[in-house]
C-alpha positions as CSV (number, residue, x, y, z in Angstrom):
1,X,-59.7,59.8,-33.7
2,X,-60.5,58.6,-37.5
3,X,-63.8,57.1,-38.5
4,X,-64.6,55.8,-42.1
5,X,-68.4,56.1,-42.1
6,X,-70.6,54.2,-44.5
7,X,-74.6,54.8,-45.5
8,X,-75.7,51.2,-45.4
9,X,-78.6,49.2,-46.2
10,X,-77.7,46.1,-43.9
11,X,-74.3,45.2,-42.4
12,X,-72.6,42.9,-40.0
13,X,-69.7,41.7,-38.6
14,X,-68.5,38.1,-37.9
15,X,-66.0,36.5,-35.6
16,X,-65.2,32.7,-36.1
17,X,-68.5,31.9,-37.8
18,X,-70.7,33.9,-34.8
19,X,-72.7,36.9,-35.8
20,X,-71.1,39.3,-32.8
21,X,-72.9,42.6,-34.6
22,X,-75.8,43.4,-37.3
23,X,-77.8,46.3,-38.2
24,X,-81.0,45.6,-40.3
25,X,-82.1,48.5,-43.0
26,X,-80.9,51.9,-43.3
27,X,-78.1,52.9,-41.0
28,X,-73.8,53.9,-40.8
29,X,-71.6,51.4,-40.3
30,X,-68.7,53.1,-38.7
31,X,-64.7,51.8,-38.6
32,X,-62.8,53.3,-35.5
33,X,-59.4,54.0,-35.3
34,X,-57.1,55.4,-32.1
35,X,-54.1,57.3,-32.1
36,X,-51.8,58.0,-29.6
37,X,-52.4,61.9,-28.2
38,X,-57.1,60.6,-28.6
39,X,-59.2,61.0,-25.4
40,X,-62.3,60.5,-23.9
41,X,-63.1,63.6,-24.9
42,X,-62.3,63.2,-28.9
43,X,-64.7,59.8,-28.2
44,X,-67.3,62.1,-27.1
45,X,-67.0,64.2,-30.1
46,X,-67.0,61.6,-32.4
47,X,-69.9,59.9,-30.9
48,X,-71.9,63.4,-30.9
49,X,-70.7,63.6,-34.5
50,X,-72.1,60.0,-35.9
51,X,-75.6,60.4,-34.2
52,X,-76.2,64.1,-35.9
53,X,-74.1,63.7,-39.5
54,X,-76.7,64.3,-41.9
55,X,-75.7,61.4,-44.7
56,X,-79.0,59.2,-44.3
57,X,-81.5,59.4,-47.2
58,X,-83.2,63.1,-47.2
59,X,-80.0,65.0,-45.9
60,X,-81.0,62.3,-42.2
61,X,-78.9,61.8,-39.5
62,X,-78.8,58.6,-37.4
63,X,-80.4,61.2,-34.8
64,X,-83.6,62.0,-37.0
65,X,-84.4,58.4,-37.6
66,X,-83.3,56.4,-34.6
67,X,-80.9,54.8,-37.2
68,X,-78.6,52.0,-36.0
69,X,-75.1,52.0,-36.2
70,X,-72.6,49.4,-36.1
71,X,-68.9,50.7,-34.4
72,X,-66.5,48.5,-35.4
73,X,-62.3,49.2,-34.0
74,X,-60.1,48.9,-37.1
75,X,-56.3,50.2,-36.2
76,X,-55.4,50.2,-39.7
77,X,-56.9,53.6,-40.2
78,X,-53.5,54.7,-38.9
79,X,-51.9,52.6,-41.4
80,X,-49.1,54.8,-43.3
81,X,-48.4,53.5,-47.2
82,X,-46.4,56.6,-48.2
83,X,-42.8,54.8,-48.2
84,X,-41.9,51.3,-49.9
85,X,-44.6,48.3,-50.3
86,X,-44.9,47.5,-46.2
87,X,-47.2,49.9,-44.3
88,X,-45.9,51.2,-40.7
89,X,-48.7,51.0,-38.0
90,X,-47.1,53.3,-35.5
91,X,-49.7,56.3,-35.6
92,X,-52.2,53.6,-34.4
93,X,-52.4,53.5,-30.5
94,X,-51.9,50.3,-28.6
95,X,-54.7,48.0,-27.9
96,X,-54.9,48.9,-24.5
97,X,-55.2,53.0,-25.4
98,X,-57.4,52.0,-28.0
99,X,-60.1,49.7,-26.9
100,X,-61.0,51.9,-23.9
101,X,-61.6,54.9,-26.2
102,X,-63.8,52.6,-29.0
103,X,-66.0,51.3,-26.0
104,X,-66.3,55.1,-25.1
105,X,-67.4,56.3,-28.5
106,X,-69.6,53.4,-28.0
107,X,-71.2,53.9,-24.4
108,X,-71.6,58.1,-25.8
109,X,-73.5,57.2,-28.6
110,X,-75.9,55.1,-26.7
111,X,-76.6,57.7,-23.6
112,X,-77.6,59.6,-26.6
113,X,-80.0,57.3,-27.6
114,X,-78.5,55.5,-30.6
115,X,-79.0,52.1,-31.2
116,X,-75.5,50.7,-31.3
117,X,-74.3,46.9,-32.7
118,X,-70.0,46.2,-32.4
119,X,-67.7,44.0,-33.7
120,X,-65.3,42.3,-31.0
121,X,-62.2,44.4,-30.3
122,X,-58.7,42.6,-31.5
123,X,-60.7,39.4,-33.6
124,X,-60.5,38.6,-36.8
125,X,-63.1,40.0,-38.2
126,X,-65.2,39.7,-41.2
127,X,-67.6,42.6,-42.4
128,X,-70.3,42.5,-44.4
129,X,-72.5,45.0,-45.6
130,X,-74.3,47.1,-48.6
131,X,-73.2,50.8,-48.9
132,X,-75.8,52.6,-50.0
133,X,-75.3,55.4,-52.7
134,X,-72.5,54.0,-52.2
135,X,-71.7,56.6,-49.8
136,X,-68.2,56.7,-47.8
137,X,-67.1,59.5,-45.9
138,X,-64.1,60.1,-43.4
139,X,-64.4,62.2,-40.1
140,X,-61.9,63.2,-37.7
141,X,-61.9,64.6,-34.9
């Protein structure tokens, strides 16, 4: 699994004109993607991982504060650019691979007691938010 975190100050996510997600204030907005060999265990790991990386302001985790985070699935993390002007998608697992593993990562981070906001699996969504720092960081587990 491959997670592009974000410190934000605010963010939200958007499907056909409906706020489906939104953290208020100081939090990580997390993009999800699934390959092919993940399991509910690597969703456990990353879900362990968000709620204690210590990227809030003050060397904080999510854990520390009770910071919210908004989990968004985004396949294109598996996205491969290396060869002509197209990208190939197949590193990306299928939708129905995928989505069961997000929602894990998901239901882990709240029994550990993080407040947790998502997008809408497979929608067109739009995301909005303010990185604060700005401060981007990719994990993988």
């Amino acid at each position: 699994m491959r997670a592009v975190v974000q410190r934000v100050d605010g963010a939200s996510v958007v499907v056909d004109g409906e706020t489906v997600g939104e953290i208020v204030g100081e939090g990580l907005c997390v993009l999800v993607g699934v390959t092919h060999d993940d399991t509910p265990q690597k969703a456990a790991q990353l879900a362990r991982k968000l709620w204690s990386l210590r990227v809030l302001e003050g060397e904080k985790s999510c854990s520390d504060l009770g910071a919210p985070l908004l989990v968004i699935s985004q396949f294109t993390l598996y996205g491969d650019a290396r060869k002509g002007r197209r990208p190939t998608w197949n590193a990306a697992a299928p939708g129905e691979i995928a989505e069961p593993l997000v929602d894990e990562v998901v239901a882990r981070l709240r029994e550990l007691g993080a407040p947790v906001e998502t997008g809408r699996f497979g929608a067109d969504m739009k995301v909005s938010l303010t990185n604060s720092g700005p401060f981007t960081v990719l994990v993988e587990v």
